[in-house]
N, C-alpha and C positions, 0 to 999 in steps of 0.2 A: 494331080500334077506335082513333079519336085521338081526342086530348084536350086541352086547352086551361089550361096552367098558370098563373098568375099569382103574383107577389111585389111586394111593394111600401106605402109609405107608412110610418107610426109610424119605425120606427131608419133609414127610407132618406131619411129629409128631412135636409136639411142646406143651412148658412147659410155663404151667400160672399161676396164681392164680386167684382163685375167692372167694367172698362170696356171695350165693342164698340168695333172701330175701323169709323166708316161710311166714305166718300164723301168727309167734308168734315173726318176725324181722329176724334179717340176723342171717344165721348160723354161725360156726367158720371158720375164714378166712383160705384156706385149699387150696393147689394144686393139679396140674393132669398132665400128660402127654399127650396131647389129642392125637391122630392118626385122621387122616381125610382120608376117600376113598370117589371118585367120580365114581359115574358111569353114563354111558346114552346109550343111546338105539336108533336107528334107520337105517336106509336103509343106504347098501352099496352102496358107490356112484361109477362112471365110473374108480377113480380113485384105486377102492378098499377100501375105507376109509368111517366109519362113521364118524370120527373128526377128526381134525389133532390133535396129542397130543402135539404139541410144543405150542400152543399159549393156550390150556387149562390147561396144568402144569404150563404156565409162568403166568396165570391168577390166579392158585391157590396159589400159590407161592406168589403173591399180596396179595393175602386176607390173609393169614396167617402171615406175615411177622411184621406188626402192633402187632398180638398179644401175638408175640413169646416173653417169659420170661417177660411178663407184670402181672399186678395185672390188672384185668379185672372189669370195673366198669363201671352199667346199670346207663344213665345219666336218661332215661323215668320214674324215680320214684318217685311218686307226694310222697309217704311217708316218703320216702329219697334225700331231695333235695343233688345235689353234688353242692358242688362249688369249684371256678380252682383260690384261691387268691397266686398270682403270681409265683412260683415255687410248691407249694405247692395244693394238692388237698386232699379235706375231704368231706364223709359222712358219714352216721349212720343214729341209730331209736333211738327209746327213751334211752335203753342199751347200746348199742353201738357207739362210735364214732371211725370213721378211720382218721388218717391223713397222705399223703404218698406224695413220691416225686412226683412232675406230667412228669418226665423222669420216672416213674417205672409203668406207668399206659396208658392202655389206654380206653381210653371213648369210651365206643358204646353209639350207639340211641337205645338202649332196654328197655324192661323194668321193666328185669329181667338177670341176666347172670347165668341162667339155662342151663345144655347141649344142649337142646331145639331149645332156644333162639338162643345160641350159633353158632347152626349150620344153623339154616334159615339166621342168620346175613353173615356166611360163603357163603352158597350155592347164595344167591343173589349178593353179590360179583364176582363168577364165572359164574355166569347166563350171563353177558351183555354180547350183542353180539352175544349169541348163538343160531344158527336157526338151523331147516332144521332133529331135531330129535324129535322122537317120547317122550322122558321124560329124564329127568335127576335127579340126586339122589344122596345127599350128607351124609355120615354117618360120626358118631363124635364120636368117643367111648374116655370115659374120664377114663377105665379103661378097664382090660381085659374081664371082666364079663357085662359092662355097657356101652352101644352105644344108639344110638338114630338115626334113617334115617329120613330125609326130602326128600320129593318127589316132583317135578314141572311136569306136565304135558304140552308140549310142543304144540303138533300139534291138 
């Protein structure tokens, strides 16, 4: 038998800021509420269980934790280089320049902080360690109308 687990919502919501870089440079620097659900999928084992939920809450619970009440900022962008001089962190394009405390910010290796993005950066964070199911599946909705699922195919 398989089975179909889900996590998510109440302590997985958390408040960021970001600005996407489109096309024509970053948009206006703007917040979200993100909600995160986790799901995965596979065979019920002897115990009754496709996963134990405590060490995957407490893994997502890690991943989220960095980004909670931060300004979110892709360091992967040859167009906007960032740089971290000593309290302080700034980028921009040719319009825009940011400068922001580096306690109000944290750096991903992106290269982009797209919902996207956002959530492959999440979902691989809760990835480690995890064997033994058939896929897992992290959605990020950054508004009640607007999510995004990433899917890893396991087995």
């Amino acid at each position: 038998m398989n089975a179909l687990v889900e996590i998510g919502g109440g302590e997985f919501s958390f408040c960021a800021a970001h600005t996407g870089l489109h096309e024509d440079g970053f948009e206006p620097l703007h917040g979200h509420t993100f909600t995160v659900t986790l799901r995965l999928a596979g065979p019920v084992d002897a115990r009754g269980m496709v996963a134990d939920f405590g060490p995957l809450k407490a893994a997502l619970r890690r991943a989220i934790a960095p980004l909670r009440r931060r300004t979110l900022i892709a360091t992967a962008v040859s167009e906007a280089p960032v740089t971290v001089d000593g309290q302080r962190v700034r980028f921009g394009d040719v319009d825009k320049h940011y400068d922001l405390p580096a306690g109000d910010v944290a750096l991903l290796p992106l290269a982009n902080t797209t919902t996207e993005a956002i959530a492959e950066h999440l979902l691989s964070q809760v990835c480690v360690g995890v064997a033994g199911l058939d896929w897992i599946e992290l959605t990020l909705a950054e508004a009640p109308d607007v999510a995004v699922t990433i899917r890893r195919t396991l087995s």
